[in-house]
C-alpha positions in Angstrom: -44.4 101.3 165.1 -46.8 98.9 163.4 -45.4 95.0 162.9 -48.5 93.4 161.1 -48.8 89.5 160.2 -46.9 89.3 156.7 -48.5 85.9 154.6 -45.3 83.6 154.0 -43.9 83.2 150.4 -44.8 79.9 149.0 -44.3 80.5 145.1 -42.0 78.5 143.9 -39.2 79.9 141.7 -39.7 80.3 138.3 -36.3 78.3 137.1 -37.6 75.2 138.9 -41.3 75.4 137.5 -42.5 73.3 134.4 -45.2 75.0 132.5 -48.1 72.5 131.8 -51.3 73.9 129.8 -53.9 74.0 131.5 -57.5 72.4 130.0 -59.2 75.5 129.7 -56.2 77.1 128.0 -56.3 74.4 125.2 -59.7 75.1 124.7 -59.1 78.4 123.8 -56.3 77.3 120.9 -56.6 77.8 117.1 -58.3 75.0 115.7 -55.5 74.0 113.6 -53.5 73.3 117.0 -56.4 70.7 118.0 -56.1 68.4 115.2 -54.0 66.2 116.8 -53.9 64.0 120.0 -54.8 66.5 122.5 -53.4 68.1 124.3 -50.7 68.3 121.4 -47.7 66.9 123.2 -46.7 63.8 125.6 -45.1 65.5 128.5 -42.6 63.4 130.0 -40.6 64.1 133.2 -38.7 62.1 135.5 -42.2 61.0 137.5 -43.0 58.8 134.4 -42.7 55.2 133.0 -39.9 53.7 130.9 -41.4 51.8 128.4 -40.3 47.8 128.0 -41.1 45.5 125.6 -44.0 43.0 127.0 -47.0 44.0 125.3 -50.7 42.9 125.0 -53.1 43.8 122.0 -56.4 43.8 121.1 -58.9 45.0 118.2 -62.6 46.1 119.5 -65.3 46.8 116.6 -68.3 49.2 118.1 -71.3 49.1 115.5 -73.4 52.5 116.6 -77.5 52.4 115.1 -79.1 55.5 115.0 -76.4 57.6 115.0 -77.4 60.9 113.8 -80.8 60.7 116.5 -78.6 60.5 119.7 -79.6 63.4 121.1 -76.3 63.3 123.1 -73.3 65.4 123.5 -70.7 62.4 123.9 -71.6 58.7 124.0 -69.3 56.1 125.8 -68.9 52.4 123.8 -69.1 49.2 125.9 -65.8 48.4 128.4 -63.1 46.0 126.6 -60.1 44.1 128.2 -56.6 44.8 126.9 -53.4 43.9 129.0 -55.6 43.0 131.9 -57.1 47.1 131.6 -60.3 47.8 130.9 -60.6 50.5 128.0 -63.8 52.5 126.4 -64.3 54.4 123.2 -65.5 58.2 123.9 -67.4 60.0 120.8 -68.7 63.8 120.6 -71.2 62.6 117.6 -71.3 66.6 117.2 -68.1 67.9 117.7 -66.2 69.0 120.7 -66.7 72.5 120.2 -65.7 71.9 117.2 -67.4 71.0 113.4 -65.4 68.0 113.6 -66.1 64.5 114.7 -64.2 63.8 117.9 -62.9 60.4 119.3 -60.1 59.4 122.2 -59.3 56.4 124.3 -60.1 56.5 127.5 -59.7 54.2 130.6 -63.0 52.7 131.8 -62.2 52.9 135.4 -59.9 55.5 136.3 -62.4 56.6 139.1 -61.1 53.6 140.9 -57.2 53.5 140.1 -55.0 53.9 143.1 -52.9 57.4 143.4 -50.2 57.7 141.0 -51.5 54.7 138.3 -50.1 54.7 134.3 -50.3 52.9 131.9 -48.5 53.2 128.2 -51.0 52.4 125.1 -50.1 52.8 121.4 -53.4 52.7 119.9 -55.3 53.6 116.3 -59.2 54.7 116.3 -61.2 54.5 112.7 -64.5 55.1 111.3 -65.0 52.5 108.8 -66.3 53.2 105.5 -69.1 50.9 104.7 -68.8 51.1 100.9 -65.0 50.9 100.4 -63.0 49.6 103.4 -60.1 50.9 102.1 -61.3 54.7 102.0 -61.8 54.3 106.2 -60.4 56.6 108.1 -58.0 55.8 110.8 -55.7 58.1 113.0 -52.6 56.7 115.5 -51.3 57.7 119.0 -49.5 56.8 122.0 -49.6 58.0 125.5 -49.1 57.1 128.8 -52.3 57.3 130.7 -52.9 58.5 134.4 -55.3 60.2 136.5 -54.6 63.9 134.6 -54.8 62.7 131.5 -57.2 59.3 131.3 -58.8 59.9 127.9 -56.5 61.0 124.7 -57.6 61.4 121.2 -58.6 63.4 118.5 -60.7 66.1 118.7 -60.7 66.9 115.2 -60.7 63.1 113.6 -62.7 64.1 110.5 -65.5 66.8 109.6 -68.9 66.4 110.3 -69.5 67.7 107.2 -68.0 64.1 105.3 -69.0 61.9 108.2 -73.2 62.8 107.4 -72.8 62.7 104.1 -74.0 59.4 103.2 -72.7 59.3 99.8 -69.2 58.8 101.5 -70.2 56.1 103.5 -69.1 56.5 106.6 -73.0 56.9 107.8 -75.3 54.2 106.3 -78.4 53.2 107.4 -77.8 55.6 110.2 -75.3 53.3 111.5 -71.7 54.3 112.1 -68.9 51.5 112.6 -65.6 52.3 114.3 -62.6 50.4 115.3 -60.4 50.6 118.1 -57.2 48.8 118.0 -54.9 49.0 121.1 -51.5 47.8 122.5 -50.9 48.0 126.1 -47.0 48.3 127.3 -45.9 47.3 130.6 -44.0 49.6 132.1 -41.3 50.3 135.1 -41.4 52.9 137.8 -39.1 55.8 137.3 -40.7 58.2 140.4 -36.6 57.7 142.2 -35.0 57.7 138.7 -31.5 59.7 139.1 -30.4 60.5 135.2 -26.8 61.8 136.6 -26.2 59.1 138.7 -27.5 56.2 136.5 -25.5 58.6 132.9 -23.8 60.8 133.9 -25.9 63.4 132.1 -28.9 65.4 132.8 -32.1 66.5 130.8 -34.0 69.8 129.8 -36.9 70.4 131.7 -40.0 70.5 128.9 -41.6 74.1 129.1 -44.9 72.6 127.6 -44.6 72.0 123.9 -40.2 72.0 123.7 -39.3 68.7 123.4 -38.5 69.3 119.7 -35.8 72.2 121.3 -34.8 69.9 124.0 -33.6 67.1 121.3 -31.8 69.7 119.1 -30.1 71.3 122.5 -28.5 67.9 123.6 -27.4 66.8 120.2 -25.4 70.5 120.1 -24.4 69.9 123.3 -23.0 66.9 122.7 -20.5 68.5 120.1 -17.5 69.5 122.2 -16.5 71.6 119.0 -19.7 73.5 119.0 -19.8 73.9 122.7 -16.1 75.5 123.2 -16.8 77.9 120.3 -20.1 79.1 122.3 -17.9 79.4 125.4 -15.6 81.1 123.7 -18.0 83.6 122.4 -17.6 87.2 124.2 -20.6 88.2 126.9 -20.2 90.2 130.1 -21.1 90.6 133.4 -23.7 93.2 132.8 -25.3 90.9 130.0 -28.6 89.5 130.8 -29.6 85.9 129.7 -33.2 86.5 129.0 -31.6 89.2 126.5 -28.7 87.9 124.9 -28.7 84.4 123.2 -24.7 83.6 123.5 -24.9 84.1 127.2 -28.3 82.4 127.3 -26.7 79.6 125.7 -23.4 79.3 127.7 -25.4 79.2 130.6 -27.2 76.6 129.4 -24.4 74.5 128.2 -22.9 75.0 131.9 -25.4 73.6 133.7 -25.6 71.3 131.6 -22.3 70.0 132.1 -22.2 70.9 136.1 -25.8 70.3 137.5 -27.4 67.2 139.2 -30.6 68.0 138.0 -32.5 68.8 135.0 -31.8 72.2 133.1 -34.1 74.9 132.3 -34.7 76.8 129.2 -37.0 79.3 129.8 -33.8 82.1 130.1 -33.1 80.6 126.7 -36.6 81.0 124.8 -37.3 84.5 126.4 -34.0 85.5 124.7 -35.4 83.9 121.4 -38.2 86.6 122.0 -40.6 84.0 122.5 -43.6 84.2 125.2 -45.4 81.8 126.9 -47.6 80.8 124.5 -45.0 80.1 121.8 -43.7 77.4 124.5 -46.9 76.0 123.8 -46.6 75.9 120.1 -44.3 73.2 118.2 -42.2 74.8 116.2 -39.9 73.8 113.2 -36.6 72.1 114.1 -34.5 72.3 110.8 -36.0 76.0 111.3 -34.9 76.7 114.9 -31.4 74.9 113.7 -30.8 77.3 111.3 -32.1 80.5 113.0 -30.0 79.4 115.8 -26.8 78.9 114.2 -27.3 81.5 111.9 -27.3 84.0 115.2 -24.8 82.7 117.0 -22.5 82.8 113.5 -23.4 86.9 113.4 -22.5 87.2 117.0 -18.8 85.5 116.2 -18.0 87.9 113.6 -14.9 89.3 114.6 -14.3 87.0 117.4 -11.6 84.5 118.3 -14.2 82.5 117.0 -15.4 83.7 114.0 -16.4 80.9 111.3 -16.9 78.2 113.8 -20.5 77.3 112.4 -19.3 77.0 109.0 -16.3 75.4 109.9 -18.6 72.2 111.4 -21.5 72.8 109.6 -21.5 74.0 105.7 -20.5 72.4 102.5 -21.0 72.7 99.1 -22.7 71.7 96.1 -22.9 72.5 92.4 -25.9 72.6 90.4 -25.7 72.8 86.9 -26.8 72.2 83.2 -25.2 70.8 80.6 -26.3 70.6 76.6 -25.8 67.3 75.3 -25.5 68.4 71.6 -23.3 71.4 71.5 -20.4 72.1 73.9 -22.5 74.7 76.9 -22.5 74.2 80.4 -23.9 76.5 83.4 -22.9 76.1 87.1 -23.7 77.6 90.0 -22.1 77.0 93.8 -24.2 76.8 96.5 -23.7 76.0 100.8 -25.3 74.1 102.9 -25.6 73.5 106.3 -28.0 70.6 106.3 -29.8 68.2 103.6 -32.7 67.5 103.3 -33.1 63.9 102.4 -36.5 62.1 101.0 -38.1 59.5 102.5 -41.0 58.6 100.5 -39.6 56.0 97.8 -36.3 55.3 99.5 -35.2 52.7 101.4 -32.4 54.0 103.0 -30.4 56.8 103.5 -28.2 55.6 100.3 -31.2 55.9 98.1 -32.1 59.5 98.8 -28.6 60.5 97.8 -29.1 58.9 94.7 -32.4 61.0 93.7 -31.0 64.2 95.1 -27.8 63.8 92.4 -30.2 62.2 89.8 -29.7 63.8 86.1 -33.3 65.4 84.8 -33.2 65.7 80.9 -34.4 69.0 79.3 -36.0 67.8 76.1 -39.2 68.5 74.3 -41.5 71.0 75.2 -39.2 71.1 78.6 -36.0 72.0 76.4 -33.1 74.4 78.1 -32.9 77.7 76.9 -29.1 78.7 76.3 -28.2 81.8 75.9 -25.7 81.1 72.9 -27.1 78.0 71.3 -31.3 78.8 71.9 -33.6 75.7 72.8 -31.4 72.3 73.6 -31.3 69.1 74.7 -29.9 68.9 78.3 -29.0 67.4 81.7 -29.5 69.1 84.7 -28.4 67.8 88.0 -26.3 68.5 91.3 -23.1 67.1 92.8 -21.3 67.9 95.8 -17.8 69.9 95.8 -17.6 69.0 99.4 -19.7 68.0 102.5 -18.7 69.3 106.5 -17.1 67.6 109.3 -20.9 67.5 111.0 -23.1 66.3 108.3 -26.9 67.4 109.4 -29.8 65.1 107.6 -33.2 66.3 107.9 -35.3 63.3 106.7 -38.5 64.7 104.8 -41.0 63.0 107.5 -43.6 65.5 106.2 -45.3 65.7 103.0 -48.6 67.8 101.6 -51.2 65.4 99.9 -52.9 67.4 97.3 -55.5 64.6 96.6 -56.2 64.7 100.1 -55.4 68.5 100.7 -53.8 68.0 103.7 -50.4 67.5 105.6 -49.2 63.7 106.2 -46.5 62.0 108.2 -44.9 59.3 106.1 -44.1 56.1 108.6 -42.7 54.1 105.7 -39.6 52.3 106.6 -36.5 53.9 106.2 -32.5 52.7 107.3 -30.0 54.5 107.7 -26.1 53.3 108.8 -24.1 53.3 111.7 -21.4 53.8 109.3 -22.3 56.7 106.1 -19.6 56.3 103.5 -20.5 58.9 100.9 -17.6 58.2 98.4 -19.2 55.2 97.0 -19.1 53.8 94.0 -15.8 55.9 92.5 -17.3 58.8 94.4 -20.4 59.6 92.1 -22.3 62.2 94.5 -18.7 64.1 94.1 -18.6 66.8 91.4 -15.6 67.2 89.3 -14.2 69.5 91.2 -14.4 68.4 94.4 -11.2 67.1 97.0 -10.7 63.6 96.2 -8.2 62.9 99.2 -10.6 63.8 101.6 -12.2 60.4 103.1 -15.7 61.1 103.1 -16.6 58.0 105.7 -18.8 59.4 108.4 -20.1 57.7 111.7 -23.5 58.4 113.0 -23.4 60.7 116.6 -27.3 61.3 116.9 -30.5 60.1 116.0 -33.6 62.8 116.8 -36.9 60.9 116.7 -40.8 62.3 115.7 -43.5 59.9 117.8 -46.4 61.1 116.8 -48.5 62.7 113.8 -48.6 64.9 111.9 -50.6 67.4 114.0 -48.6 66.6 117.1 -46.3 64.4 118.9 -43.3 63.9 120.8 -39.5 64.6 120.5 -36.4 63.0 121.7 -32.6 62.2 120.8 -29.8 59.3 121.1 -26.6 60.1 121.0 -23.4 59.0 121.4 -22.0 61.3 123.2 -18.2 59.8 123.0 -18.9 57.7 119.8 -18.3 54.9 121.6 -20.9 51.8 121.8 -22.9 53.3 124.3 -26.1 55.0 123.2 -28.2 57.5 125.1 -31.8 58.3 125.2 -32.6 62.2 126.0 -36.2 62.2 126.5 -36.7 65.6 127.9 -36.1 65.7 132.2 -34.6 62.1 131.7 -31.6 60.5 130.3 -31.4 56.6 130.2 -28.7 54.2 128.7 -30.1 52.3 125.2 -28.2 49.9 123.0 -28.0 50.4 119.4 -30.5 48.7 118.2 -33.0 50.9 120.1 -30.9 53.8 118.4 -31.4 52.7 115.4 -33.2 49.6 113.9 -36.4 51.0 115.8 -36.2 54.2 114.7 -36.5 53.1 111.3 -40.2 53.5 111.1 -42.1 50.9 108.9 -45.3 48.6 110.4 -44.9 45.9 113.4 -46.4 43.1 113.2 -47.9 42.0 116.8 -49.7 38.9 117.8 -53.2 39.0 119.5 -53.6 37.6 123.3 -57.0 37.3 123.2 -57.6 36.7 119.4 -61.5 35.5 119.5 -62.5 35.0 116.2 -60.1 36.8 114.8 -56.7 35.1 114.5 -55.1 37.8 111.5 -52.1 39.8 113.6 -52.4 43.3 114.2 -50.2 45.1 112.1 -49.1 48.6 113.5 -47.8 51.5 111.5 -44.4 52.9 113.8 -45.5 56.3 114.9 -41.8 56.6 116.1 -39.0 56.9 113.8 -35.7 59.1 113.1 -36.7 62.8 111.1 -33.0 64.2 111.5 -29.8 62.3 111.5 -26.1 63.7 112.6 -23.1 62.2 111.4 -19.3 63.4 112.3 -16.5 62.6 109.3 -14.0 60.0 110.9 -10.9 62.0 109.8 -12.4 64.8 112.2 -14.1 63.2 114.9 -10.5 63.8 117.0 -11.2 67.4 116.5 -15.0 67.8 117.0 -15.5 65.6 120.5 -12.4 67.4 121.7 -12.0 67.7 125.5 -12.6 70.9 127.2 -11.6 72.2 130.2 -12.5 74.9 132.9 -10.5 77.4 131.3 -12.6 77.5 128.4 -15.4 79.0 130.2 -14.9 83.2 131.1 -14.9 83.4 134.9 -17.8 86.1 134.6 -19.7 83.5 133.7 -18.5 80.7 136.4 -19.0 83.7 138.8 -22.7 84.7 137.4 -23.7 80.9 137.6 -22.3 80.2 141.4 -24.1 82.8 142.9 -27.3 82.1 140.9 -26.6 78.2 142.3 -25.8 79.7 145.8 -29.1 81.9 145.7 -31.2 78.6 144.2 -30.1 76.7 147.2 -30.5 79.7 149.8 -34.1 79.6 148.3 -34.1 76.1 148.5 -33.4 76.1 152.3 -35.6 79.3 152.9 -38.4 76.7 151.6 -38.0 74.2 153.8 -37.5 76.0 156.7 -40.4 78.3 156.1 -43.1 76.4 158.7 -39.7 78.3 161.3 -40.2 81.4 160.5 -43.1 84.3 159.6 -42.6 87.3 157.6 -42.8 90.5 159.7 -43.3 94.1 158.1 -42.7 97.2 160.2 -44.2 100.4 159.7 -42.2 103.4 161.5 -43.8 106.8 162.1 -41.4 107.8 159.1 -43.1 105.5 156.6 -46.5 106.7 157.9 -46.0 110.4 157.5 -43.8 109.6 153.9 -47.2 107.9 152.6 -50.1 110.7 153.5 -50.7 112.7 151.0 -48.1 111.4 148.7 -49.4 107.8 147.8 -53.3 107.2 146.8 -53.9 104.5 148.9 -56.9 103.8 151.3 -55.5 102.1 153.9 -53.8 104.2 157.1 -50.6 102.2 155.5 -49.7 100.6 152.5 -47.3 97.7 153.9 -46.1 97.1 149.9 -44.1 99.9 150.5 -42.7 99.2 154.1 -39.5 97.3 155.2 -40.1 93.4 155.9 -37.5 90.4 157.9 -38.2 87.6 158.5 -38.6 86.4 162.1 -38.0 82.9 164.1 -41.6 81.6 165.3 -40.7 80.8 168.5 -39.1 84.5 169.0 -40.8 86.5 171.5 -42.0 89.8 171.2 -39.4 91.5 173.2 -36.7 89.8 171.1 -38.1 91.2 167.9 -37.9 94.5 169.9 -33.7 93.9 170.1 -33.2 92.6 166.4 -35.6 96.0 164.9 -33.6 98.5 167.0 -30.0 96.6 165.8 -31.9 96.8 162.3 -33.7 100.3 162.6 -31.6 102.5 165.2 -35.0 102.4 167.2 -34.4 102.3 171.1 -36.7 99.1 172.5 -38.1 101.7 175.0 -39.6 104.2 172.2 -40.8 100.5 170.6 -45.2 100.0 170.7 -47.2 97.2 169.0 -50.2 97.5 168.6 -53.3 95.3 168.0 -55.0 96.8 164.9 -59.0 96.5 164.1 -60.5 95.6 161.0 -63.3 98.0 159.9 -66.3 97.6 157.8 -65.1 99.2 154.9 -62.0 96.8 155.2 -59.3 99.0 156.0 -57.4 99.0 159.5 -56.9 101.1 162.5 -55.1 101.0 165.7 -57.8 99.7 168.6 -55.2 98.7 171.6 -51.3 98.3 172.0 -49.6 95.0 173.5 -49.8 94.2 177.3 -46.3 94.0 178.9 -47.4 90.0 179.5 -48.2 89.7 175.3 -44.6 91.2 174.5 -43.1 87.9 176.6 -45.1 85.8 173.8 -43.9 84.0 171.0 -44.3 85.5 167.5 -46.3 81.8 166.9 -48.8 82.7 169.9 -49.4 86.0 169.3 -50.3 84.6 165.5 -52.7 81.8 167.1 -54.3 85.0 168.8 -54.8 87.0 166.5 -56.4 84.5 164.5 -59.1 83.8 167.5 -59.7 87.9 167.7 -59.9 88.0 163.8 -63.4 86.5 164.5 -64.1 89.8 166.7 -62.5 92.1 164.0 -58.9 92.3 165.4 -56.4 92.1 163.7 -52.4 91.7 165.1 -50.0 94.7 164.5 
């Protein structure tokens, strides 16, 4: 019998681990992924800082002669002071491995910061453009700095290409100008923060680029309506997460609503089909909301719960066209199960309803074609028949720029109400048809915020989970009590206007576009509300899956306590004549045995020999008298053989000693068996 040293398991599991890319990996991305503040996402967990409101700005111009002759891969600008920090600007004049110019932020002296420093900076870099200062080009961020991530940027701020060209005039003279302009937050520890003690409520852990899930996930969630119907949705016992989204998503939901701690998603995403790398990759939220909902509505069919997404989620509109010189009129019903709202030219959420019920005229050369009267004159235009108890509004955030060829984020200010009352004005986004005595006054449940660009950024949600005054913040990992005006007068977007602290020469304010600001807005019908935050209780929830979820917690904290007893204990495989004469000839392997194939226990430290003797002949049938350890030597070629068995005094050791030995004769080529 053979009992060799076994190396103790240290990996931790995989539901507690959050994915973070590593440097190398982002290196290896599609350029189109590096345009943005790299790497693409601020990660935040419960080990960061909560932004407050104390902040300290400053504008630093660095004039750069001979620009193009720097025979340098990246050049550092002088140190400046903001907010007491002292702050550089880094430049790759060629492109970090990329035919772009690249530019970040980066902290001057991180090399000396103490373990565990941040600090929170919303910042903007430019290259100014020395014939026509408004043509300069300038690119926003924030990010909370520490000693992983002390430089954050752009590596693809604008192509080399345009920047050499001197008729463009960002080069002249061989001299480049850029500007860095940077606000520096104070900020307040959160390393003990406790989301379900201080809410009530727990995060989603961030898998590496989900935050945009994560914000969609809570505000479902957070729809008692939505969340009993997913309950309520038939699984089984011999259903697997990873492979079935309804019992991916109950499970989710449960924890939710039962754990201490933040929730995974990974069992989730793998039953989307998605790998690692998607993770990684932003994706779409009104997309992911309507994939999602349109699976989980195909799963209900012919279910107790069968046209519960429509029932929360779709109304109605009618587009049509009417002549306005001879009686003809087309129409055409359509659902919905979101709007999608414009931001660019609107002030508030009022004035995008008016342009998306706005009459066109067909006249001139644009003249409707009908089918009995030829060529007319007409009106064309939408109303609504009626709108859902949830009313989902994606705010168009995002807009191409043919003049510029290229995507933009538009910051412009835009409100929206606590309060949503779309029969206004005699009910003019109503069609003729629609249900007058329905009170279309809604109340806002959820605001989902985009911080960020438009080639990256970050994701979070308040919500009012009761519709009461209280807001919530669900920021991935951590949840944190806001009032309203954080919910929703600073979501609004627009410029803020801050004051210098060490103004110099320059006494104009800075003026700072809002990076942050509401892209998806969820508002719950008053005359429903009752209905959709309904209260739900434990028999709601099938007992397969209250079953499936205990042991998985029971196992999770078995593992838990495995872990932090481990330095007690030492992982013992046994080889038996059996599994020696089983393996020749059967298994290619070079190695008298393969001990992947062998039985293993685990085995107190402090047990001795002779005792391990008792528990393998309880475990194995094997008398202690037919029992023999041996010492096994390691051979040139790296395989092992038996060179001695135990002396009777070695059996009285410890399995801790024995260890200690057989590390000494490991210098001499022994090895413990």
């Amino acid at each position: 019998m053979v009992v060799p040293r076994a190396p103790e398991q240290t990996q931790q599991d995989q539901d507690e681990e959050m994915l973070v890319p590593h440097q190398d990996a982002i290196e290896g991305l599609q350029k189109d992924v590096l345009e943005g503040p790299q790497p693409m996402e601020e990660f935040a967990s419960a080990v960061e800082n909560q932004i407050i409101p104390d902040t300290s700005t400053s504008r630093f111009t660095w004039y750069i002669e001979n620009f193009s002759k720097r025979n340098v891969r990246k050049h550092y600008s002088d140190d400046f002071t903001v907010g007491g920090y002292k702050w550089r600007v880094l430049v790759f004049p060629r492109g970090n491995n990329v035919d772009y110019l690249s530019m970040y932020l980066d902290v001057a002296d991180s090399n000396l910061m103490p373990p565990g420093w941040s600090r929170n900076a919303q910042f903007s870099l430019a290259v100014v453009n020395q014939l026509d200062s408004k043509a300069s080009l300038r690119k926003e961020a924030t990010h909370q700095f520490n000693s992983r991530e002390s430089d954050w940027g752009f590596t693809s701020f604008m192509p080399l290409l345009d920047l050499y060209d001197s008729s463009k005039g960002y080069v002249v003279n061989d001299k480049c100008i850029i500007e860095a302009e940077v606000a520096v937050r104070k900020t307040l520890d959160f390393w003990n923060y406790d989301s379900k003690r201080m809410t009530g409520y727990v995060g989603l852990k961030n898998q590496g680029a989900t935050c945009y899930m994560n914000s969609l996930l809570q505000t479902l969630y957070h729809i008692p309506y939505f969340r009993k119907a997913v309950y309520h949705m038939p699984t089984t016992e011999n259903d697997t997460p990873s492979g079935n989204i309804p019992l991916a998503l109950q499970s989710l939901f449960y924890k939710l609503q039962h754990s201490d701690n933040s929730v995974a998603t990974k069992e989730l995403t793998k039953s989307f089909g998605w790998d690692s790398y998607d993770s990684f990759m932003q994706h779409d939220v009104q997309e992911l909301n309507r994939v999602l909902c349109e699976k989980l509505e195909n799963k209900m069919k012919g279910t107790t719960v069968e046209g519960a997404i429509q029932k929360l989620f779709e109304g109605h509109h009618m587009n049509y066209i009417e002549c306005i010189n001879v009686e003809s009129k087309s129409t055409r019903k359509e659902s919905f199960y979101d709007l999608a709202l414009d931001v660019k030219g609107c002030s508030d959420v009022y004035a995008s309803f008016d342009k998306y019920v706005a009459v066109e005229r067909l006249e001139g050369d644009n003249k409707y074609q009908s089918e009995e009267h030829g060529l007319q004159d007409a009106k064309k235009g939408m109303l609504f028949i009626d709108f859902p108890p949830v009313l989902q509004l994606q705010l168009k955030r995002f807009e191409y720029d043919f003049v510029r060829d290229t995507m933009l984020k538009i910051n412009d200010r835009y409100e929206f109400p606590l309060q949503l009352d779309l029969d206004r004005d005699d009910g003019k986004y109503l069609s003729p048809d629609a249900d007058r005595s329905v009170r279309n006054l809604y109340t806002l449940h959820s605001v989902l915020v985009h911080s960020g660009g438009v080639h990256g950024g970050h994701y979070y949600a308040f919500i009012r989970p009761k519709l009461s005054d209280q807001w919530y913040k669900f920021e991935d990992e951590r949840v944190t009590k806001e009032d309203m005006k954080r919910a929703l007068e600073e979501q609004y977007g627009g410029e803020e206007e801050l004051p210098h602290t060490n103004p110099g020469l320059d006494t104009a304010p800075l003026r700072f576009t809002k990076h942050s600001n509401a892209y998806m807005l969820v508002y719950i019908r008053e005359s429903d509300k009752d209905n959709i935050i309904c209260d739900l209780d434990d028999e709601d929830i099938s007992e397969h899956l209250k079953v499936r979820l205990r042991k998985e917690h029971e196992e999770k904290e078995y593992k838990k306590k495995e872990k932090a007893e481990a330095h007690m204990f030492t992982a013992l495989k046994v080889a038996r004549d059996f599994d020696i004469k089983e393996q020749i000839g059967r298994h290619m392997h070079f190695d008298l045995v393969d001990f992947d194939r062998v039985n293993s226990f685990r085995a107190p430290k402090n047990m001795s020999i002779n005792e391990v003797k008792e528990e393998l002949s309880k475990e194995f049938g094997i008398p202690v008298e037919c029992q023999r350890f041996w010492v096994w030597a390691k051979r040139q070629n790296c395989t092992y053989r038996p060179s001695r068995p135990l002396t009777s005094q070695e059996e009285t050791s410890t399995v801790s000693a024995l260890q200690s030995m057989n590390l000494l004769e490991l210098r001499d080529g022994l090895a413990l068996a």
